[in-house]
C-alpha positions as CSV (number, residue, x, y, z in Angstrom):
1,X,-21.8,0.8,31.1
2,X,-24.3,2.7,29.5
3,X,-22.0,5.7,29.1
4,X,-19.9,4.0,27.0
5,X,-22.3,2.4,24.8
6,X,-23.8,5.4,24.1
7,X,-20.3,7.1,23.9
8,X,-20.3,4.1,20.3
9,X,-23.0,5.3,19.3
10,X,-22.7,8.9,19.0
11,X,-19.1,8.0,17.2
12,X,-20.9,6.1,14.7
13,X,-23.2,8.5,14.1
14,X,-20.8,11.2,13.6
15,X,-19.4,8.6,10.8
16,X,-19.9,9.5,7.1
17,X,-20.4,5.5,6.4
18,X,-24.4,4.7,6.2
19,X,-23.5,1.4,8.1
20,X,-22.7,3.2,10.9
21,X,-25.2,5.1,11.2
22,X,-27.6,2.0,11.2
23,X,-25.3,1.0,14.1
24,X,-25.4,4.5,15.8
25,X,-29.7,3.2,16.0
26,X,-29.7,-0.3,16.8
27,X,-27.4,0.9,19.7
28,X,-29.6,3.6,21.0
29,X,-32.4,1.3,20.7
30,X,-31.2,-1.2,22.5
31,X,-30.3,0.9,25.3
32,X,-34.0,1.7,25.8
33,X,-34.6,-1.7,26.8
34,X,-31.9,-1.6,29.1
35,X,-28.1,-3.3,29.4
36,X,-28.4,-7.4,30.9
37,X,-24.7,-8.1,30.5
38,X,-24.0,-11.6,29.5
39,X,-21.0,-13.7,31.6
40,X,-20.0,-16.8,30.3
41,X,-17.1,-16.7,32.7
42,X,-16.4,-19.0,35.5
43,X,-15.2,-16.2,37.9
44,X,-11.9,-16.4,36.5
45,X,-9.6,-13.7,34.4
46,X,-9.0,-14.8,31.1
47,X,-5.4,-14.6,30.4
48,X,-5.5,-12.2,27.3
49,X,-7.0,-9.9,30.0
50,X,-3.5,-9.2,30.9
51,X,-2.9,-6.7,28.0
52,X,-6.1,-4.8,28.7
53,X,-4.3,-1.7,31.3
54,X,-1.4,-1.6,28.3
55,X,-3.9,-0.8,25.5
56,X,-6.3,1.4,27.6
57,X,-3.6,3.6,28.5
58,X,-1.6,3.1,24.4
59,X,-0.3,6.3,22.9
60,X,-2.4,7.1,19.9
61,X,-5.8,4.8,21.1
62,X,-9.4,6.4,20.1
63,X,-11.2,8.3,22.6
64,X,-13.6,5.7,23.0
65,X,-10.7,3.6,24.7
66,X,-11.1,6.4,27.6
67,X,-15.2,5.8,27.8
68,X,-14.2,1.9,28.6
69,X,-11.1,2.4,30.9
70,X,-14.0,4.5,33.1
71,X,-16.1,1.2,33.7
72,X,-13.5,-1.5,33.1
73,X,-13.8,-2.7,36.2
74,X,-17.3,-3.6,36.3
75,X,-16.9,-5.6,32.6
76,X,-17.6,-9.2,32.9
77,X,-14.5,-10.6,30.6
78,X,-14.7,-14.2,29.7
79,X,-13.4,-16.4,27.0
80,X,-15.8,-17.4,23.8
81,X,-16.8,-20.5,25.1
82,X,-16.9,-21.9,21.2
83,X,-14.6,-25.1,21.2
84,X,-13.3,-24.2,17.1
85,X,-12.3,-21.0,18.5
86,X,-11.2,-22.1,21.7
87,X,-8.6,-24.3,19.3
88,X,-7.1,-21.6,17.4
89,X,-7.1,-18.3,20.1
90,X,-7.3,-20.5,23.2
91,X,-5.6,-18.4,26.1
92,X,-5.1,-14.9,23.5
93,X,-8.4,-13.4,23.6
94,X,-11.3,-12.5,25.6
95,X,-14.6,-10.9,25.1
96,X,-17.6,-8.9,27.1
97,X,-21.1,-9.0,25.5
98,X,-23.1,-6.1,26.7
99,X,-26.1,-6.1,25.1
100,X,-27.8,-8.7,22.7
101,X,-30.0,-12.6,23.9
102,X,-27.8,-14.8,26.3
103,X,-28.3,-17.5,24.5
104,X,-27.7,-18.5,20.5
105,X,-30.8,-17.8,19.4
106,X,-31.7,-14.8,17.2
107,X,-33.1,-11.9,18.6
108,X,-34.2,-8.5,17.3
109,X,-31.9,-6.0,17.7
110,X,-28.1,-5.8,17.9
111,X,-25.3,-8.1,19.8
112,X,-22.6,-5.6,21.1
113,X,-19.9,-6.0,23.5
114,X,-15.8,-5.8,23.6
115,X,-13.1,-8.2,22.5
116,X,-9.2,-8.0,23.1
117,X,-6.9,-10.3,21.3
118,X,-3.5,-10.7,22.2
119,X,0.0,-10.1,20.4
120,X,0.7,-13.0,18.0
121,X,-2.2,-14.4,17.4
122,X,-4.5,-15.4,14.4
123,X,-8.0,-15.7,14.1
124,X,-8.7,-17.6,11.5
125,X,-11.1,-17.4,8.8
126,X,-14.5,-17.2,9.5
127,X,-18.2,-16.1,9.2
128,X,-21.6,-15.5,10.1
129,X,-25.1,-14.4,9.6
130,X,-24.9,-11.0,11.4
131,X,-23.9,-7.8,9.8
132,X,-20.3,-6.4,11.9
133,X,-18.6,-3.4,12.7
134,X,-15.8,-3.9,14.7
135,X,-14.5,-0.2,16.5
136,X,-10.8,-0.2,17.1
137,X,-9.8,1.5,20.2
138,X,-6.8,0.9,21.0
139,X,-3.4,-1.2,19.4
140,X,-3.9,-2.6,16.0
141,X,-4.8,-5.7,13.5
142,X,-4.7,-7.4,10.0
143,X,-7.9,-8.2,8.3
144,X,-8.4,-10.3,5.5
145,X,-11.8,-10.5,3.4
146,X,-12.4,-13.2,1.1
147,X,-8.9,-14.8,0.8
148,X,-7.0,-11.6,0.0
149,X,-4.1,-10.2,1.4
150,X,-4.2,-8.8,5.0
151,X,-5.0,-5.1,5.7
152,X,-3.9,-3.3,8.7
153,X,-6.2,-1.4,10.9
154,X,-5.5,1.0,13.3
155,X,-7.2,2.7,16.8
156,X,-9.7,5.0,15.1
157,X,-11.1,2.9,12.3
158,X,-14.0,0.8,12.1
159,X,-13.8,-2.3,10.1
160,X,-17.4,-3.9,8.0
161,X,-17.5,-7.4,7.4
162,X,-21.2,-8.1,5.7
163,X,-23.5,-11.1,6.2
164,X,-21.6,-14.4,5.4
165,X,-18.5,-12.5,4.6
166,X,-15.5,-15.3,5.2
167,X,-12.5,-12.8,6.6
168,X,-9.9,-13.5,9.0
169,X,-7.6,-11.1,11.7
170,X,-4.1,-11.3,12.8
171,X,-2.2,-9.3,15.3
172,X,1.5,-8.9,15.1
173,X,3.5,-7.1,18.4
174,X,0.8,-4.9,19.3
175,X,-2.4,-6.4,21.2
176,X,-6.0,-5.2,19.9
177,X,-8.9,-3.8,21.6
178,X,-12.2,-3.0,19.5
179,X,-15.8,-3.0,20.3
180,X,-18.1,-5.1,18.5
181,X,-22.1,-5.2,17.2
182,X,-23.7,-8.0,15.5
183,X,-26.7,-6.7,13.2
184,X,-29.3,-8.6,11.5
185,X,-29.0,-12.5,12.3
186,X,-27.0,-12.5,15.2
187,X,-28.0,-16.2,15.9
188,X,-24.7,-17.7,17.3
189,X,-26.0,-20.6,15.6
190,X,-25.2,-18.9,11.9
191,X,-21.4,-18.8,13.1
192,X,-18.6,-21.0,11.2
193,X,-15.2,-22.0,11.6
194,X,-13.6,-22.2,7.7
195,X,-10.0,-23.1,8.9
196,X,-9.4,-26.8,9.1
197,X,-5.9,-27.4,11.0
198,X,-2.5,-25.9,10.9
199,X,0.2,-26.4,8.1
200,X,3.9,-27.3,8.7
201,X,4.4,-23.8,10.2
202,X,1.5,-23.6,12.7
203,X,-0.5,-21.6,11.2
204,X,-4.2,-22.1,10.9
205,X,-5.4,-23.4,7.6
């Protein structure tokens, strides 16, 4: 596991984006300290794990799709155990946190781990204390910041959502792989849910 974090860390800092590059350090830092993977999990596969041999092995994923496939079997996978999420993704995604506290409280350093979402699905809009990058490594996804019309995102990208940022993502046929790091308050506690319920057509409001 410790390959491939350090396999995201040298690709953010071979990004022009200063962001990244603040990323590239909190990563390499971290690993000083050493990876304590956190497993929510109750020893049993999530179902959105089901799309993870498809977008390791996609046609056009990023490289760093390759560094994960070599220790995908020793990931501990497990759904966020949040209820407000568990009502909107419940079943179509799944999640591994590799570095980063166990718990919700704050912690120096960064939160970083990997999170699949399955076709079809919609995460509704949310946000948080922590600074994100999400790295796309394989399939692709909508984003929408601040109420504005979705974007899509593709395998090679990396996508910056700042502190307290509301944004959203959808994914349409194609399931989506990225990895993720939390900077700054990554308190779990700092996280909120700004959908409310579904309209007449299901989707989350």
């Amino acid at each position: 596991m410790e390959n491939f974090v350090e396999a995201c860390s040298v690709w953010l800092g071979a990004r022009p984006e200063p962001v990244c590059h603040r990323a590239a350090q909190a990563l390499r830092t971290a690993l000083d300290r050493g990876i304590d993977p956190v497993d929510h999990g109750d020893g049993t596969e999530p179902p959105a794990l089901v799309h993870l041999p498809s977008l390791l092995e996609a046609p056009g994923r990023d490289g760093l799709a390759d560094a994960l496939g070599a220790v995908a079997a020793d990931l501990r996978w497990f759904e966020p155990p949040a209820e407000n999420l568990q009502r909107y993704l419940g079943g179509r995604n799944c999640m591994t946190q590799l570095l980063g506290p166990h718990g919700r409280e704050a912690a120096q350093g960064p939160r970083f781990g990997t999170f699949l979402i399955a076709p079809g699905a919609v995460y509704p809009r949310h946000a948080h204390g922590a600074e994100e990058l999400y790295l796309i490594l394989s399939g692709s996804g909508r984003w929408s910041y601040d109420g504005e019309p979705y974007s899509t995102r593709y395998a090679g990208e990396v996508v910056h959502s700042q502190s307290w940022q509301p944004h959203a993502i959808r994914t349409d046929d194609a399931a989506l792989l990225m990895a993720w790091i939390w900077m700054g308050d990554v308190s779990f506690d700092s996280y909120r849910m700004e959908a409310d319920g579904f309209d007449d057509k299901g989707e989350p409001i």
